[in-house]
C-alpha positions as CSV (number, residue, x, y, z in Angstrom):
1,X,17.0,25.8,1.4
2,X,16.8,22.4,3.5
3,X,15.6,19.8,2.1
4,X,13.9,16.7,3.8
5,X,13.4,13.3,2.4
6,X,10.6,10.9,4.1
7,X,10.5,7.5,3.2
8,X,6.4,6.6,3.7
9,X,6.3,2.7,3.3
10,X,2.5,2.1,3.0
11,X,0.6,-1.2,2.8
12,X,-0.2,-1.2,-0.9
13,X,3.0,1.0,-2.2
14,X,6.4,2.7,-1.3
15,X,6.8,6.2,-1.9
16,X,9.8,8.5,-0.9
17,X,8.6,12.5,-0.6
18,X,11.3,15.3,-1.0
19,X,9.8,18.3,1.1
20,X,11.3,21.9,1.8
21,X,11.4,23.7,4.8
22,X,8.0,24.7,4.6
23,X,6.5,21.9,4.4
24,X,5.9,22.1,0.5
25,X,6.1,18.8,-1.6
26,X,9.5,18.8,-4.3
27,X,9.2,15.7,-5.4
28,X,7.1,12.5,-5.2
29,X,7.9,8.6,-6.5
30,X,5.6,5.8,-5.8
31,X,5.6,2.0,-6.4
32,X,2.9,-0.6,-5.6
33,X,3.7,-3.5,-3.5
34,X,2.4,-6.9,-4.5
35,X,0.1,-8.2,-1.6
36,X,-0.6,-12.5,-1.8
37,X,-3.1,-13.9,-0.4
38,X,-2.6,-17.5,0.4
39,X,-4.8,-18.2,2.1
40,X,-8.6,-16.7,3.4
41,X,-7.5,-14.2,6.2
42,X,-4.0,-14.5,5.2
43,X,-2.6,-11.0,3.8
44,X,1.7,-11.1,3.2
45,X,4.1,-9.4,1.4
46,X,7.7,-9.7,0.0
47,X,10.0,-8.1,2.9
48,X,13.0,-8.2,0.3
49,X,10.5,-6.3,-2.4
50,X,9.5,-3.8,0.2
51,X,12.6,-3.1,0.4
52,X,13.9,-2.7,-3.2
53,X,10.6,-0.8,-4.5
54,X,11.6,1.9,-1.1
55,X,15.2,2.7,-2.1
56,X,13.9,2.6,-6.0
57,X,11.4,5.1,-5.2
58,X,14.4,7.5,-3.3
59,X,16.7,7.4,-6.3
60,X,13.8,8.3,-8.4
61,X,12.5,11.0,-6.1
62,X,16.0,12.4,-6.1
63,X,15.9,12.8,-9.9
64,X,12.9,14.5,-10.1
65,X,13.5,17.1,-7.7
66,X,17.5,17.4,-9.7
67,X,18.8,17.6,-6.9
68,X,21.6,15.3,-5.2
69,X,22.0,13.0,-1.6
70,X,24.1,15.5,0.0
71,X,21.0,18.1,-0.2
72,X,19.0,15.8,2.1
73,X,19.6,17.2,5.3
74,X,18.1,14.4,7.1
75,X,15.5,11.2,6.9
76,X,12.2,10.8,8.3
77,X,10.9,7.1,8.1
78,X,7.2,6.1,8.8
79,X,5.6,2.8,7.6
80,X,2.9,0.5,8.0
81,X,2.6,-1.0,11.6
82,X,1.7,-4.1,13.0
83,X,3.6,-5.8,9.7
84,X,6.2,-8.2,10.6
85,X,9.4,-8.8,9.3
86,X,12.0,-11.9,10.4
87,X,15.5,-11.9,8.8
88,X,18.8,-13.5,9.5
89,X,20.9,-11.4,11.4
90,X,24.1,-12.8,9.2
91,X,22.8,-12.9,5.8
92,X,20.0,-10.0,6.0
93,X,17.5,-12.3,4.1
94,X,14.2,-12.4,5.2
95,X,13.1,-15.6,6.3
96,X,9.4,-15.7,5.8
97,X,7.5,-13.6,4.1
98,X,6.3,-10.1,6.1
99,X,2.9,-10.9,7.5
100,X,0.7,-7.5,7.1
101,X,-1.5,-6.0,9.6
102,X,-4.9,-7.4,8.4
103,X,-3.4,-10.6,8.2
104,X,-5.4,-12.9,10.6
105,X,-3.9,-16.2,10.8
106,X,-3.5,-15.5,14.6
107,X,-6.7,-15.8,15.5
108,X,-7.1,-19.3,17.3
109,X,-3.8,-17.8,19.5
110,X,-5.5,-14.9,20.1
111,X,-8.9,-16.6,21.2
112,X,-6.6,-19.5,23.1
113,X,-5.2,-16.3,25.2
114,X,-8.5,-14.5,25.6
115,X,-10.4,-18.3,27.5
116,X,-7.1,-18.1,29.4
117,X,-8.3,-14.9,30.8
118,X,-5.5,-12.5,29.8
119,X,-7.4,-9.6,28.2
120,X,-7.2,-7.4,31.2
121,X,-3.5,-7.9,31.7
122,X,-2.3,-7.6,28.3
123,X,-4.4,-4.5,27.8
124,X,-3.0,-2.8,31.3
125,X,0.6,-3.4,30.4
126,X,0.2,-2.6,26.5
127,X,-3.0,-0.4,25.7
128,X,-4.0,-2.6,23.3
129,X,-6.7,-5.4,22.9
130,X,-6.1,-9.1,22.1
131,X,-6.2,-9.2,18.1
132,X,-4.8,-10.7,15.8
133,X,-4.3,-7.4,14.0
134,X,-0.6,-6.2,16.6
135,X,2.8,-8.2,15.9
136,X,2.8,-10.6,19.0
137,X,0.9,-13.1,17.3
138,X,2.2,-13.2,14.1
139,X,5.4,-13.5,15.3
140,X,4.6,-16.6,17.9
141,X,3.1,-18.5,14.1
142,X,6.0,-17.5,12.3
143,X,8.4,-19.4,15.4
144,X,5.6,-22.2,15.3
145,X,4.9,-22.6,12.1
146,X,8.3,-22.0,9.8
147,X,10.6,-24.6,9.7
148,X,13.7,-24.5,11.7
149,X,12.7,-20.5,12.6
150,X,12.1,-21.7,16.5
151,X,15.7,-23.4,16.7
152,X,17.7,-20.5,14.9
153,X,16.1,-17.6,17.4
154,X,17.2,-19.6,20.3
155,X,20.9,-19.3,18.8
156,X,20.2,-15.9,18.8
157,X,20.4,-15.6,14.8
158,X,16.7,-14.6,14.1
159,X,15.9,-10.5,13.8
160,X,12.2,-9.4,14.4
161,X,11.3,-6.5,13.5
162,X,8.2,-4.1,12.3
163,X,8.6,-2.6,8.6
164,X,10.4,1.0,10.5
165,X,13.4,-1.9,12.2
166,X,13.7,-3.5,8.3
167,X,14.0,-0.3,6.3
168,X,16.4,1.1,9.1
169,X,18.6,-2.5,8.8
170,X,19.1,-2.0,5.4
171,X,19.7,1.4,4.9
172,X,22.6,1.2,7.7
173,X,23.3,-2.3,6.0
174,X,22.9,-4.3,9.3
175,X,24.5,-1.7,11.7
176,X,21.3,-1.0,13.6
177,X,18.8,-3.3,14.4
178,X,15.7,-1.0,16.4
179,X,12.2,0.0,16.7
180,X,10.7,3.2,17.4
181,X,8.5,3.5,20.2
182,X,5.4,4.7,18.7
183,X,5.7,1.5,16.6
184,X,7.1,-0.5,19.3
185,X,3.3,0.4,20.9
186,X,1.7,-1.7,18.1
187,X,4.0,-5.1,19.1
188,X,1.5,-6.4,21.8
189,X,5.1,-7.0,23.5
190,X,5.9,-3.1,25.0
191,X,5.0,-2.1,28.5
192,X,3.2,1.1,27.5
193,X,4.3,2.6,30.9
194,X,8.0,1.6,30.7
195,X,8.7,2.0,27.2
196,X,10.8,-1.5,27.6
197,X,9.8,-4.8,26.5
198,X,7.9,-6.8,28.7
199,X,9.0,-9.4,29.9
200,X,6.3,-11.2,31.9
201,X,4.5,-11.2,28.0
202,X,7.9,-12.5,26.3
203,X,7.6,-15.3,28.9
204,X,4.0,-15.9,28.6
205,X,4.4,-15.9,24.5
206,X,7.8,-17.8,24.6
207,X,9.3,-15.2,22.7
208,X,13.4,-15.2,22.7
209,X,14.4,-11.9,23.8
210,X,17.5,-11.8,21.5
211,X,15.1,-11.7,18.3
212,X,13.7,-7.9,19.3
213,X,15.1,-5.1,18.4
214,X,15.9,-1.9,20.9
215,X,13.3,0.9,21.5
216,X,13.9,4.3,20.5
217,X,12.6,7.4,20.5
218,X,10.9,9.0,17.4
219,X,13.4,12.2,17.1
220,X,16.4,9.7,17.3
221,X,19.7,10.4,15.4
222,X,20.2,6.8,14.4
223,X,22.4,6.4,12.1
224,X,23.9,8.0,8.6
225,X,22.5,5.9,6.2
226,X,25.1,3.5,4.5
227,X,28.1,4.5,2.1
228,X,27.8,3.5,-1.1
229,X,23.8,3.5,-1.2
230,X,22.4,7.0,-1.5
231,X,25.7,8.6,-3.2
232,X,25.7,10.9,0.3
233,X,25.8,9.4,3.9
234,X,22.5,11.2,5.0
235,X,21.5,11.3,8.8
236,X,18.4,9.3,9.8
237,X,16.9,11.3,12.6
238,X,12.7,10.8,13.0
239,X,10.5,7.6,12.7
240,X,7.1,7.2,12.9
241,X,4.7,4.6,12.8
242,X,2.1,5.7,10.2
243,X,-0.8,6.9,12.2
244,X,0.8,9.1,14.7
245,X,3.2,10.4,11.9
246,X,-0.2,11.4,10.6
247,X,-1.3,12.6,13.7
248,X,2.0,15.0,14.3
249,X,2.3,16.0,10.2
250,X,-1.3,17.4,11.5
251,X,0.2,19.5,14.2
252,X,-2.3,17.8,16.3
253,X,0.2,18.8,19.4
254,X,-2.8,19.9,21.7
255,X,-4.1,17.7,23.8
256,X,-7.8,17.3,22.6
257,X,-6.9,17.5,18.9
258,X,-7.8,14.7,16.3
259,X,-7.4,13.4,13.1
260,X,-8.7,10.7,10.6
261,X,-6.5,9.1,8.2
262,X,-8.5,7.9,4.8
263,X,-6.2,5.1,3.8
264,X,-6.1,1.3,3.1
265,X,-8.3,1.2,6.4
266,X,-9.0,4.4,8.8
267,X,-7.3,5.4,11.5
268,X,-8.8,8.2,14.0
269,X,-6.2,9.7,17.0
270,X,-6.6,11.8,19.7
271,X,-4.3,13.3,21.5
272,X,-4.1,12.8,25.1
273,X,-0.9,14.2,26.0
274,X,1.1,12.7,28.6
275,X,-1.5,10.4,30.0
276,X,-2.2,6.9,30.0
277,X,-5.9,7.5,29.2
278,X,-7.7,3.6,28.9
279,X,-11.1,3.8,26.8
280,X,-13.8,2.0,28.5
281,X,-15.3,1.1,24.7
282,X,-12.8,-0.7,23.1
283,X,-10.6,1.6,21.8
284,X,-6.6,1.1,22.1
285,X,-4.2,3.2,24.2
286,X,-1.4,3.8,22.2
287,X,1.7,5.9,22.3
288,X,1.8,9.1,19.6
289,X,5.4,10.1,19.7
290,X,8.5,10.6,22.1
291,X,10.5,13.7,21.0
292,X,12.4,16.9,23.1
293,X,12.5,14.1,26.0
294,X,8.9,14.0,26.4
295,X,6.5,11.1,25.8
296,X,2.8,11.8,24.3
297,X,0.1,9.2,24.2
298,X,-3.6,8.6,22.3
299,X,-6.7,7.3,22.0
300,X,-6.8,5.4,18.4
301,X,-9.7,3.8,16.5
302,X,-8.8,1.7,13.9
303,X,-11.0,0.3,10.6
304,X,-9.5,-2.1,8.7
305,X,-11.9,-1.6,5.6
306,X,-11.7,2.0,4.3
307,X,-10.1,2.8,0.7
308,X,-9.5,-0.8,0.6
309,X,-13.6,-1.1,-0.3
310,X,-12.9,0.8,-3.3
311,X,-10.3,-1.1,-4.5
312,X,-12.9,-4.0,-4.1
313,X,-15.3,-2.0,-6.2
314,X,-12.4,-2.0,-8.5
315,X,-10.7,-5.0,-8.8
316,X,-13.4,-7.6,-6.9
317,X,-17.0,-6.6,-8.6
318,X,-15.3,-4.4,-11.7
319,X,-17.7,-1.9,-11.4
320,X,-15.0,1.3,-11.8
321,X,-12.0,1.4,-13.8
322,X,-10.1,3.6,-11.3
323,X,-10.0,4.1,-7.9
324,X,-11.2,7.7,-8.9
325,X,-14.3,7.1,-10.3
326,X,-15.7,6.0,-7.5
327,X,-16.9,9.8,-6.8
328,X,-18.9,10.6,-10.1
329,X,-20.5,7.2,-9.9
330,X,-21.5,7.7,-6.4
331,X,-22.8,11.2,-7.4
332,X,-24.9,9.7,-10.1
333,X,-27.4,8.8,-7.7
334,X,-29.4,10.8,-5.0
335,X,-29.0,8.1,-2.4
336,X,-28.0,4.4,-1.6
337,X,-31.8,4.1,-1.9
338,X,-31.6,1.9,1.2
339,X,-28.2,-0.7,0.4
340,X,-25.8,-0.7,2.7
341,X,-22.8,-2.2,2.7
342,X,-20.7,-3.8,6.1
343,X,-17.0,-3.8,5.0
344,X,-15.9,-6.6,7.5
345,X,-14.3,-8.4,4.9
346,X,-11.4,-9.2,7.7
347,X,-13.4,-8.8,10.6
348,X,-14.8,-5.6,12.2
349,X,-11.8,-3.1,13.9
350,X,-12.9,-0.6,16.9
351,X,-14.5,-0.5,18.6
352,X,-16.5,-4.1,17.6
353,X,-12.9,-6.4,17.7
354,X,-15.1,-8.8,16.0
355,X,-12.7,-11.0,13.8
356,X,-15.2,-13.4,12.4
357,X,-17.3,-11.2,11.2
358,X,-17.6,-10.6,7.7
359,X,-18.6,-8.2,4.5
360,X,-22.6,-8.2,3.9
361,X,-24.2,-6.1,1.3
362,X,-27.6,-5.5,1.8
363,X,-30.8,-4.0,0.9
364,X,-31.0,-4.4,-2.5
365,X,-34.1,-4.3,-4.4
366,X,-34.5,-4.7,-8.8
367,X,-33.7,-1.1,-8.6
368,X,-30.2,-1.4,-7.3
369,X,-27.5,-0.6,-9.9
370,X,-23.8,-0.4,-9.4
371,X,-23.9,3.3,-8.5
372,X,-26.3,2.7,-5.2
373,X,-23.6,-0.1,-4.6
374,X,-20.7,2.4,-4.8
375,X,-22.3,5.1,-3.0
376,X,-22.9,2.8,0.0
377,X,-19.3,1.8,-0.3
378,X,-18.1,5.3,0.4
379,X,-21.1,5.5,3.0
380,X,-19.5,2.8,4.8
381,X,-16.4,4.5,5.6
382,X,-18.0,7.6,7.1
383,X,-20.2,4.9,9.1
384,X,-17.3,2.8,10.3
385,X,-15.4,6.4,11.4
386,X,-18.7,7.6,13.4
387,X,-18.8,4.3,15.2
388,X,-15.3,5.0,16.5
389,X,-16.0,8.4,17.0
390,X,-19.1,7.8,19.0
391,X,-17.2,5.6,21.7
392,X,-14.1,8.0,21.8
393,X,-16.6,11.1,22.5
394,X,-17.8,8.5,25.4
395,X,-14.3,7.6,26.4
396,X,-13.4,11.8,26.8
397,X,-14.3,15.0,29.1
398,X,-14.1,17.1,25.9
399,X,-16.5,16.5,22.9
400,X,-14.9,17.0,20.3
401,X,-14.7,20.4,18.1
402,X,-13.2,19.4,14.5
403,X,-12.0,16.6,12.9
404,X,-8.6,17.2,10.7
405,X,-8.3,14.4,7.8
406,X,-6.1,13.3,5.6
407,X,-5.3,10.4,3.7
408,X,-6.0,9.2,-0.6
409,X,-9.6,9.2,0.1
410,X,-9.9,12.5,1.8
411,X,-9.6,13.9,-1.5
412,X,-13.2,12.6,-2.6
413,X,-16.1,15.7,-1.4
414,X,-19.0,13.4,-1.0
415,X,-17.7,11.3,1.4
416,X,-16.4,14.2,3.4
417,X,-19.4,15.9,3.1
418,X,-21.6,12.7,4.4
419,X,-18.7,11.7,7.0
420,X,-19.6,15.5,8.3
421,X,-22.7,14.9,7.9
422,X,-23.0,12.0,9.9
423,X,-20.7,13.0,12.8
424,X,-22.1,16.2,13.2
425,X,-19.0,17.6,13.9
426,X,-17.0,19.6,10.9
427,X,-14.6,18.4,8.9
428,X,-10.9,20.3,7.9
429,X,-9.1,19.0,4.8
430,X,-5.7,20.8,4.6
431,X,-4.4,22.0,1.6
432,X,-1.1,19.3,2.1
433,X,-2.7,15.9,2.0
434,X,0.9,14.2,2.8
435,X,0.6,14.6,6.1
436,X,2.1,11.1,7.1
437,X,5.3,11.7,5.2
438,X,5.4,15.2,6.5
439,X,4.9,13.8,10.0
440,X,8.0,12.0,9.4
441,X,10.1,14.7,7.6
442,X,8.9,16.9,10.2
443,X,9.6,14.4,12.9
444,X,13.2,14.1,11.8
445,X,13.9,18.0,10.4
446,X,13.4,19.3,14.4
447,X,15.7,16.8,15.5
448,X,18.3,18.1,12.5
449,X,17.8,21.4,13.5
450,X,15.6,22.5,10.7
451,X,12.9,23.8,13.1
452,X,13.4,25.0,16.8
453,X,10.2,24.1,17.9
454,X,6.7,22.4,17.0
455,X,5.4,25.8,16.5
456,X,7.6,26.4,13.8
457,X,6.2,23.3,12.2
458,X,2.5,23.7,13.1
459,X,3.0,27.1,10.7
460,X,3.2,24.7,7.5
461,X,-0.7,23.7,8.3
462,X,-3.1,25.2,5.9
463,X,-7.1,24.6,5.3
464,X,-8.3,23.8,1.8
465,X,-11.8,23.5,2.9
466,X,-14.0,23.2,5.7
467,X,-17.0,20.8,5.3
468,X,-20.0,21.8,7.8
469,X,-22.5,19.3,8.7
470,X,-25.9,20.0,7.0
471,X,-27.7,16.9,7.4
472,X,-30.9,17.4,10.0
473,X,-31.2,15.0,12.8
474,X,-34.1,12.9,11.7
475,X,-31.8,12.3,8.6
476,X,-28.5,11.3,10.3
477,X,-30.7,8.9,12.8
478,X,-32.6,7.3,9.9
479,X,-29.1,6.2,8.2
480,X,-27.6,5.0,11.3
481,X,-30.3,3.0,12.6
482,X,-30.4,1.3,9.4
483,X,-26.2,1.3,9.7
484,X,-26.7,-0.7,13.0
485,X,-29.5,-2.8,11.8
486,X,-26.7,-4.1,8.7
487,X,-24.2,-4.5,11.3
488,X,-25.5,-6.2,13.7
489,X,-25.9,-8.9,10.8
490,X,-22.5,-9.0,9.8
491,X,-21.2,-10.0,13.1
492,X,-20.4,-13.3,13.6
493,X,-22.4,-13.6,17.2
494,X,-25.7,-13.4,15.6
């Protein structure tokens, strides 16, 4: 039996997943990861603890599964994107803490470089929009804003990286300092066309070239992973960036296929195959993978709010204990009966790219109790996924079939039941719900020789239910008119 170990570094926790062959989970560890605040709009974490908490969870995940390093046939790495990571190339430490994704601290940049008129080109070379969300910016305030960081980049002693170069650093103890391409995508910094850096943006963002680390491609044999650390030197050979490691653990290989990740935020993909396809409505051209020598690319809308509300519900009105009672309280009621909830609380994603705006709950009458407030919570997921899905249908030739999900949230029936519902399209949950870490594990297992071909892996894929849309048209109308109404109040150019 092979076995394959993915390392899944998420925003709120690290987790390491021993899978077999067929795809079947062995083992699972998972530790949270402290997010600080500092500041409003400012969202960091410990690079150093991300770190310790992932090769924790590997040691523990090895344990469970009783079985040893030298098993591991090879490493598949995905992470968080967008987060960014400086260290010292000598020491190793990091030198700031890692700013995460919905970290917006780069906002006056951002708006500096869109009344400089640079939208068009940045979007041309790069597929994505001007945001504070991608690296680029956060890595200009980091050089601007940490003391000393400026002058020891231009002696070349400064390592930038996204959370896939930072785990790779350490487990090869500073041999290799890289970025795989899908995350590469997410810098604001790679020519989407090229696969390179781009040079005319490092210029115009007065960014040193000797801080980035060099592109690879997602089935990469990288490195064996250090001696001394695992108890085995194991061969790293697939990274992902989150998303698309979703997107292949999906065997979404067709072009035309999609699927919707139900994580911290949401994250919808659709394959596009080897073209360059620009949306018209705000959605970001990214790249999904490069493996067997061949590059794919997608179509991706991302929502920064999604199980993140309910751990709002949780730990910012105390309304559940655990993120799992969201459901039955939801359930307890027939309906929001009219409240409605806008999530924006760090702006709006795709296809709106409106950072000012922010959360408004609304609605409310002496009848509204916490359960018409949680229902609208997990009503303003589905709605922040149909707006994403109603430009992409916009954006394509094909309207699309079926949506595949995955993702923590997934797991809850009356949101997938109301996200069908309200798409009108139906929804497939497979019976694996890992399909991020299996994206990576599968990533790095046909680059290992595990599996010949993605047919081989596309066989691991099975349903666990189907949820058909039943809502009638008047219905689904009613709730998005008053979805639009709520958001057109939450955005900051009202």
């Amino acid at each position: 039996m092979s076995y394959l170990l993915a390392l899944d570094q998420g925003t709120t926790s690290s987790r390491a997943i021993i899978f077999n062959e067929h795809g079947q989970v062995q083992a699972t560890a998972q530790r949270e990861t402290h997010i600080q605040t500092p500041h409003s709009g400012w969202v960091e974490q410990d690079a150093q603890e991300i770190w310790s908490n992932q090769i924790a969870v590997v040691q523990q995940a090895l344990a469970t599964a009783g079985i040893l390093a030298k098993d591991i046939r090879a490493i598949g790495v995905t992470n968080q994107r967008e987060t960014t990571v400086v260290w010292d190339k000598c020491t190793g430490k990091p030198l700031a803490p890692a700013i995460i994704w919905q970290d917006r601290r780069a906002a006056d940049w951002c708006h500096h470089l869109i009344q400089n008129n640079q939208m068009q080109l940045i979007q041309e070379k790069t597929g994505l929009r001007i945001d504070p969300y991608f690296s680029a910016g956060k890595l200009v305030w980091l050089l601007e804003h940490v003391d000393g960081l400026k002058a020891l980049a231009q002696q070349g002693h400064v390592a930038f990286g996204t959370i896939d170069s930072w785990l790779i650093w350490n487990l090869t103890q500073g041999a290799e300092h890289v970025i795989e391409a899908s995350n590469a995508s997410r810098t604001m910094l790679m020519n989407l066309h090229r696969q390179t850096w781009d040079e005319e943006l490092l210029e115009l963002f007065q960014i040193p070239a000797s801080v980035l680390p060099k592109i690879i491609a997602s089935d990469s044999y990288i490195a064996d992973t250090a001696t001394g650390l695992l108890g085995a030197n194991i061969p790293i050979t697939g990274i992902l960036g989150d998303q698309q490691a979703a997107l292949f653990g999906q065997s979404c290989f067709e072009v035309g296929t999609a699927k919707n990740t139900y994580g911290t935020g949401c994250f919808m993909l659709f394959n596009t195959g080897n073209q360059v396809q620009f949306s018209q409505n705000k959605l970001l051209t990214t790249l999904a993978w490069q493996c067997q020598n061949q590059t794919h690319f997608a179509l991706e809308g991302s929502v920064f709010m999604a199980g993140a509300v309910v751990q709002w519900l949780r730990d910012g009105l105390g309304i559940i204990q655990k993120s799992s009672d969201v459901e039955q309280l939801a359930n307890s009621v027939t309906s929001s009966d009219g409240v409605v909830l806008v999530p924006a609380f760090t702006g709006l994603g795709a296809p709106h790219w409106d950072s000012e705006a922010r959360a408004l709950l609304c609605g409310m009458s002496r009848g509204t109790n916490k359960a018409h407030i949680a229902r609208a919570a997990l009503e303003s997921i589905a709605f922040q996924v149909s707006d994403v899905l109603t430009a992409m249908q916009s954006d394509l030739d094909h309207p699309l079939k079926e949506l595949r999900v995955d993702g923590g949230a997934s797991q809850n029936d009356m949101l997938m039941q109301f996200q069908a519902d309200i798409l009108n399209v139906p929804v497939l949950r497979p019976k694996m719900l890992e399909s991020t870490a299996w994206g990576a594990a599968a990533m790095a297992g046909l680059k290992a020789g595990v599996f010949s071909d993605l047919s081989e892996i596309s066989a691991s894929w099975q349903l666990d239910r189907v949820f058909e849309p039943q809502m009638n048209e008047a219905e689904r109308a009613e709730h998005l008119a008053r979805w639009q109404q709520a958001l057109k109040r939450a955005k900051s150019d009202l």
